[in-house]
N, CA, C and O atoms as a GROMACS GRO file, in nm:
protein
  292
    1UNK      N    1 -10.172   8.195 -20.612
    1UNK     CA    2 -10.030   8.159 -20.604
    1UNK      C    3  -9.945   8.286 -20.610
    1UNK      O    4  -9.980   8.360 -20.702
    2UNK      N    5  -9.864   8.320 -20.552
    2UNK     CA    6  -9.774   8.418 -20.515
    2UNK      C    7  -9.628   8.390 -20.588
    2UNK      O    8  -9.562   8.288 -20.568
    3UNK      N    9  -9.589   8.493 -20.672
    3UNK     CA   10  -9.461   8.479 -20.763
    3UNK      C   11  -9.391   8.498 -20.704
    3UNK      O   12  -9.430   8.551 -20.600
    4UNK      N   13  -9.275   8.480 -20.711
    4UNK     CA   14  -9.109   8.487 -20.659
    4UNK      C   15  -9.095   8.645 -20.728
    4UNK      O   16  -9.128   8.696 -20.835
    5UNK      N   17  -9.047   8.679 -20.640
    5UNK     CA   18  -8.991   8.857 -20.635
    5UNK      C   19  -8.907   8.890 -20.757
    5UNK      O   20  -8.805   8.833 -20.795
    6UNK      N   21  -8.977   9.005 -20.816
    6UNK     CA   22  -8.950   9.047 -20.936
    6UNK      C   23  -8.985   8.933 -21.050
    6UNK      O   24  -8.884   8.900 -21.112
    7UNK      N   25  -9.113   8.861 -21.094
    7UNK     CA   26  -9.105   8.749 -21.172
    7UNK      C   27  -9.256   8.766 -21.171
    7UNK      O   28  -9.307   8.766 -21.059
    8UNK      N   29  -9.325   8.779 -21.260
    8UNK     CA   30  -9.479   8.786 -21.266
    8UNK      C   31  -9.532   8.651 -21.368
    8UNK      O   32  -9.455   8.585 -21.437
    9UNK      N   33  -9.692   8.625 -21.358
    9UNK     CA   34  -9.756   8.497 -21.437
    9UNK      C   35  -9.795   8.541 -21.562
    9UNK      O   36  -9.888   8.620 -21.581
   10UNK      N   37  -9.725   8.490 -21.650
   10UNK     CA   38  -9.765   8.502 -21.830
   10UNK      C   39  -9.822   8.420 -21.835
   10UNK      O   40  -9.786   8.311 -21.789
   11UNK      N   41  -9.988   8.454 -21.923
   11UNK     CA   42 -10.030   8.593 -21.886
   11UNK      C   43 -10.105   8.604 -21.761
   11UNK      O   44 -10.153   8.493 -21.739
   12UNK      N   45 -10.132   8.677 -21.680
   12UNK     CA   46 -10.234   8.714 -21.538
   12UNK      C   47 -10.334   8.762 -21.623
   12UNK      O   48 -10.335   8.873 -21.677
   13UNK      N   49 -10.455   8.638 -21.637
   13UNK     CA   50 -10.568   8.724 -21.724
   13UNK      C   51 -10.633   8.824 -21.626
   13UNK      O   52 -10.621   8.812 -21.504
   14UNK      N   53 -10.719   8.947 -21.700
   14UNK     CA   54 -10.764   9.031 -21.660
   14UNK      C   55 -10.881   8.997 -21.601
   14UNK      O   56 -10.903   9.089 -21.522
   15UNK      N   57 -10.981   8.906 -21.594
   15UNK     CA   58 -11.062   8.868 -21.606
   15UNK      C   59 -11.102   8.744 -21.487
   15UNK      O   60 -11.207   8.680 -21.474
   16UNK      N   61 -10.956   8.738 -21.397
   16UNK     CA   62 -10.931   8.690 -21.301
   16UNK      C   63 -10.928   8.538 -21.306
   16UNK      O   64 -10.908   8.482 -21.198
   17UNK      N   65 -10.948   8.448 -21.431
   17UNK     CA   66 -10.980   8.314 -21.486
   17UNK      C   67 -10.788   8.268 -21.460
   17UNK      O   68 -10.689   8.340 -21.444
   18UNK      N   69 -10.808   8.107 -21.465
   18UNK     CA   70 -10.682   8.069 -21.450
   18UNK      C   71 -10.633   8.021 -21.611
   18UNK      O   72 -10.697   7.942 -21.681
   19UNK      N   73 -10.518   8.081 -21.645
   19UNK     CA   74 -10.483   8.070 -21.757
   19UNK      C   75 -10.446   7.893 -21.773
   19UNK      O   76 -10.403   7.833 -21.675
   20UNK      N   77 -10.469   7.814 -21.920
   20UNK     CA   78 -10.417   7.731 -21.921
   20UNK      C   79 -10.265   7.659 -21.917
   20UNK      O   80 -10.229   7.548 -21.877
   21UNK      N   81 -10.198   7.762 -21.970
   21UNK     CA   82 -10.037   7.744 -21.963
   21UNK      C   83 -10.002   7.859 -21.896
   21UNK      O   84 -10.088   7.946 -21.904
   22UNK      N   85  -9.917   7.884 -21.842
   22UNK     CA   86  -9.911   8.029 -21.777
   22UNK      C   87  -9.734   7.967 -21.707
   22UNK      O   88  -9.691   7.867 -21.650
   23UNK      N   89  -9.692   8.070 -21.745
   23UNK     CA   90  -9.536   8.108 -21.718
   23UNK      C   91  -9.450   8.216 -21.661
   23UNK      O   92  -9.442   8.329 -21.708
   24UNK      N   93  -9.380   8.169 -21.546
   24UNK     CA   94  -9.318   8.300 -21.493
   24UNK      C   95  -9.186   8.329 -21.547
   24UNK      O   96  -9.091   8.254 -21.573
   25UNK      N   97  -9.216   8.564 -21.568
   25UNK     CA   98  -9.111   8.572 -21.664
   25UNK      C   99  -9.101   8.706 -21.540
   25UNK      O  100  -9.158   8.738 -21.436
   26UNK      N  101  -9.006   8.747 -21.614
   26UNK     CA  102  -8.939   8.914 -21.559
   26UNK      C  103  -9.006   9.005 -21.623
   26UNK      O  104  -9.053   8.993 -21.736
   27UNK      N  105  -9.011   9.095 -21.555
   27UNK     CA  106  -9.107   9.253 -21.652
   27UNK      C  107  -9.021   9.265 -21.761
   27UNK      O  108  -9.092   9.236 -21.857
   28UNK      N  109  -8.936   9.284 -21.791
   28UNK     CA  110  -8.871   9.282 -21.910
   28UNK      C  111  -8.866   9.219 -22.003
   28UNK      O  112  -8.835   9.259 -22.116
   29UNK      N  113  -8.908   9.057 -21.955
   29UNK     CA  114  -8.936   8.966 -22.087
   29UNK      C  115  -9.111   8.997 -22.133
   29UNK      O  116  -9.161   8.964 -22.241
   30UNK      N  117  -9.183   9.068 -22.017
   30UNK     CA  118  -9.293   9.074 -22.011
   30UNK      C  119  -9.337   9.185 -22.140
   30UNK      O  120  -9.431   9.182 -22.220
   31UNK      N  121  -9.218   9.289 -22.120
   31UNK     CA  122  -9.263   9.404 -22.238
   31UNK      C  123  -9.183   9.358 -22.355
   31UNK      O  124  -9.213   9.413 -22.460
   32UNK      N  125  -9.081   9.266 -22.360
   32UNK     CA  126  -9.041   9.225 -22.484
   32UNK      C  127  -9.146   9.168 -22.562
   32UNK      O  128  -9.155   9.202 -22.680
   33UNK      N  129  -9.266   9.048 -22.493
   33UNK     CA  130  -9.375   8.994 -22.551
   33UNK      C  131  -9.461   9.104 -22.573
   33UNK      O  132  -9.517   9.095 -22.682
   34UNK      N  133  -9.487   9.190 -22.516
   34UNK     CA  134  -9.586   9.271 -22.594
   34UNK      C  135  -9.544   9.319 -22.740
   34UNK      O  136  -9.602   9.317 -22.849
   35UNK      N  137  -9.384   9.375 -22.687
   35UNK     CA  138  -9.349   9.454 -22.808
   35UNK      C  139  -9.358   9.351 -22.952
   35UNK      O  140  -9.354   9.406 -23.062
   36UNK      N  141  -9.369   9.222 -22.945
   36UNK     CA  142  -9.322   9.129 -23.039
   36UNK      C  143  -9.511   9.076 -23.067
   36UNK      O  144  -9.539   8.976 -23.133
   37UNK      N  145  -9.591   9.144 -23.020
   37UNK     CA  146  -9.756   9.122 -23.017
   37UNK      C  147  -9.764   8.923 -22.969
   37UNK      O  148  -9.829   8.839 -23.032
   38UNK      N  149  -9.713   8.906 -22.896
   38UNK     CA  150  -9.738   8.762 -22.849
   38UNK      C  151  -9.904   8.771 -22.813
   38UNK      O  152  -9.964   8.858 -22.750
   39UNK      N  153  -9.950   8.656 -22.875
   39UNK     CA  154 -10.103   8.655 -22.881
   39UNK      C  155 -10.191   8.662 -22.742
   39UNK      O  156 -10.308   8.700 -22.740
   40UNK      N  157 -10.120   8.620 -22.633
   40UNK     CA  158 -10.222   8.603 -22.487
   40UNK      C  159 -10.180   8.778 -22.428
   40UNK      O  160 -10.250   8.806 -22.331
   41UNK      N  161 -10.123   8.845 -22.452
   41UNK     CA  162 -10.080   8.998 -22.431
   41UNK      C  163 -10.233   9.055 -22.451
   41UNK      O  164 -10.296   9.080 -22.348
   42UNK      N  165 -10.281   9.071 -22.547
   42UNK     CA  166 -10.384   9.128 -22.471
   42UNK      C  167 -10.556   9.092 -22.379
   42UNK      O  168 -10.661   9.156 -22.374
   43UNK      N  169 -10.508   8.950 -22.316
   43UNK     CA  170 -10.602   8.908 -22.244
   43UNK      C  171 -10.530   8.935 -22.097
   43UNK      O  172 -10.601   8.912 -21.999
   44UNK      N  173 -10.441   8.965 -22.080
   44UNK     CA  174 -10.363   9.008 -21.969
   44UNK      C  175 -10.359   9.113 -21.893
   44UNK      O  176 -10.364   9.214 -21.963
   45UNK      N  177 -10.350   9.149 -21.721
   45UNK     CA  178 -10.355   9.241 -21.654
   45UNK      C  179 -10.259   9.308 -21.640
   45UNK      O  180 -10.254   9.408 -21.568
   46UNK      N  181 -10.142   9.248 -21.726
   46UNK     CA  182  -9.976   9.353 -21.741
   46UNK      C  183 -10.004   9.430 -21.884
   46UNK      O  184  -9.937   9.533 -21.890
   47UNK      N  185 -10.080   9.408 -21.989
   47UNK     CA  186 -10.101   9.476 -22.103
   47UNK      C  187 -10.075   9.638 -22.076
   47UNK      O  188 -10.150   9.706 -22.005
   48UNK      N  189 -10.004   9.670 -22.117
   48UNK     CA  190  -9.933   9.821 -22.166
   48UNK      C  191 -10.095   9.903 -22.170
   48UNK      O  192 -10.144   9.978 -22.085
   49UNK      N  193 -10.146   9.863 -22.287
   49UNK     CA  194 -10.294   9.980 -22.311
   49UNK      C  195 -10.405   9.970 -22.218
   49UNK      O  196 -10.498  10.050 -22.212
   50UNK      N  197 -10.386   9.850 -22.137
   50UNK     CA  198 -10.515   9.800 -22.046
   50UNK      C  199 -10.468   9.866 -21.905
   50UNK      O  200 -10.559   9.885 -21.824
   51UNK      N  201 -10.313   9.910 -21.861
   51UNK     CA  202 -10.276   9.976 -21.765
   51UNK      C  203 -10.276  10.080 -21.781
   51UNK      O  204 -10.257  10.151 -21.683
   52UNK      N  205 -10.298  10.147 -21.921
   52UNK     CA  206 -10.342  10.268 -21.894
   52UNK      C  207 -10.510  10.325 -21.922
   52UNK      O  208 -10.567  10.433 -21.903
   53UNK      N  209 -10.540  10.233 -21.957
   53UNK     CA  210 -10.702  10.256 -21.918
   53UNK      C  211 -10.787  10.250 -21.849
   53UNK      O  212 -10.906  10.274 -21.870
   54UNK      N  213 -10.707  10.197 -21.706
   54UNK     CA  214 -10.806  10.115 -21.578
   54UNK      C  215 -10.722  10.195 -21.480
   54UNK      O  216 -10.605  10.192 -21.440
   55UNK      N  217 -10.852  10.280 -21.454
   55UNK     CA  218 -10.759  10.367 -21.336
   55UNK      C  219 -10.758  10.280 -21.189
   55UNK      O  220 -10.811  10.176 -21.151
   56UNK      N  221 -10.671  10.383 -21.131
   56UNK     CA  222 -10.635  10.304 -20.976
   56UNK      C  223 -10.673  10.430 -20.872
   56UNK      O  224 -10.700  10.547 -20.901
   57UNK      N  225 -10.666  10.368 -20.748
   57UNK     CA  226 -10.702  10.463 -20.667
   57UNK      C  227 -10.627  10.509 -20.576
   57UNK      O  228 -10.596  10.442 -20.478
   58UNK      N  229 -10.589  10.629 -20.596
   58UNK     CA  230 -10.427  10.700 -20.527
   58UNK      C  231 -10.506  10.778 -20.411
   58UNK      O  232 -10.600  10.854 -20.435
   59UNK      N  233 -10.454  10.749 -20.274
   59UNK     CA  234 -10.473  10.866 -20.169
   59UNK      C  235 -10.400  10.907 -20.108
   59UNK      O  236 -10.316  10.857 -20.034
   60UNK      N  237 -10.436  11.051 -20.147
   60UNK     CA  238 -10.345  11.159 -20.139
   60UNK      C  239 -10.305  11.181 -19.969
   60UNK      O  240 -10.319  11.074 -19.910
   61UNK      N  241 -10.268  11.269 -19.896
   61UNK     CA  242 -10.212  11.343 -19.775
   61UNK      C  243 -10.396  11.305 -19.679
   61UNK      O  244 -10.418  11.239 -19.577
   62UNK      N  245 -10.476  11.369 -19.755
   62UNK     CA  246 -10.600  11.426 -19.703
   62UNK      C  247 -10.661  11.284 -19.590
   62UNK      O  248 -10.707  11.288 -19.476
   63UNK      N  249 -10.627  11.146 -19.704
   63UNK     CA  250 -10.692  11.014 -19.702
   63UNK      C  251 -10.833  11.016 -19.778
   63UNK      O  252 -10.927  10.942 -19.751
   64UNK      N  253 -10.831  11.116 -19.879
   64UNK     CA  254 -10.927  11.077 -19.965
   64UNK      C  255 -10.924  11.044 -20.088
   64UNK      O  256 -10.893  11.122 -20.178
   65UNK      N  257 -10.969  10.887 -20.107
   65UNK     CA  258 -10.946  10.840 -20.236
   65UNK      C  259 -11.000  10.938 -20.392
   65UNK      O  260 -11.096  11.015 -20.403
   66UNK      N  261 -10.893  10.897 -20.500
   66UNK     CA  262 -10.981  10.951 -20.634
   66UNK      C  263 -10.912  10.864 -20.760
   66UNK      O  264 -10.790  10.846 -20.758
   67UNK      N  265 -10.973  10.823 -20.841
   67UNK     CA  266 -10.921  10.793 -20.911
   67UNK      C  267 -10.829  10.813 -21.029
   67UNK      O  268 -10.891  10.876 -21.114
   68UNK      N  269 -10.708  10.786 -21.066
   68UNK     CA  270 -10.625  10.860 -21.156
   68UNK      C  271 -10.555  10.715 -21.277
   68UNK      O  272 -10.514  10.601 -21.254
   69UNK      N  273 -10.565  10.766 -21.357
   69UNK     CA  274 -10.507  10.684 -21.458
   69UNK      C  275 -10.305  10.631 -21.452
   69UNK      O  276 -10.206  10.700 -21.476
   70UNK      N  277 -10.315  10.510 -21.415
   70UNK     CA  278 -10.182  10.503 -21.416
   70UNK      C  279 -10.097  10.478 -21.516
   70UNK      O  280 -10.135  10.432 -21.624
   71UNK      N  281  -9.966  10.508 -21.488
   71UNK     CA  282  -9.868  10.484 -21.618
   71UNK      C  283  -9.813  10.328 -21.682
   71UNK      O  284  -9.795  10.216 -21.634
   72UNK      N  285  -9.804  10.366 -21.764
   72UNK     CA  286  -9.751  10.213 -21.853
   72UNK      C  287  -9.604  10.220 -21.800
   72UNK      O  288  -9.538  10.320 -21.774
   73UNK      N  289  -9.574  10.097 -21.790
   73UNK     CA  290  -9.423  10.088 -21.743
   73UNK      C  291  -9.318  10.105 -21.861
   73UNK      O  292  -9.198  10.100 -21.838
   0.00000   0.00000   0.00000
């Protein structure tokens, strides 16, 4: 299912499973729940510490992939 622009699924488990309740919020309500430790935060693919531990794959000018750690929003 595809979210409405700027509006993501609380939570998008990491794990690719379909959450049982799951709610669309704004990135901003998204890091308010972390900051407040809402309990499904860290089974989630928006988690702050889990985006920065799972690198992504950036290619550069050359077109050769490498992997680099991305930033927390």
């Amino acid at each position: 299912m595809e979210n409405p622009e700027g509006l993501r699924s609380c939570p998008t488990r990491a794990d690719g499973g379909a959450a049982l309740i799951a709610h669309q919020i704004t990135q901003a309500h998204c890091q308010k729940r972390q900051r407040e430790h809402f309990h499904k935060c860290p089974t989630c693919v928006h988690y702050n510490p889990r985006a920065v531990e799972t690198p992504t794959l950036e290619k550069p000018a050359g077109g050769e992939s490498r992997p680099v750690a991305s930033a927390a929003p």
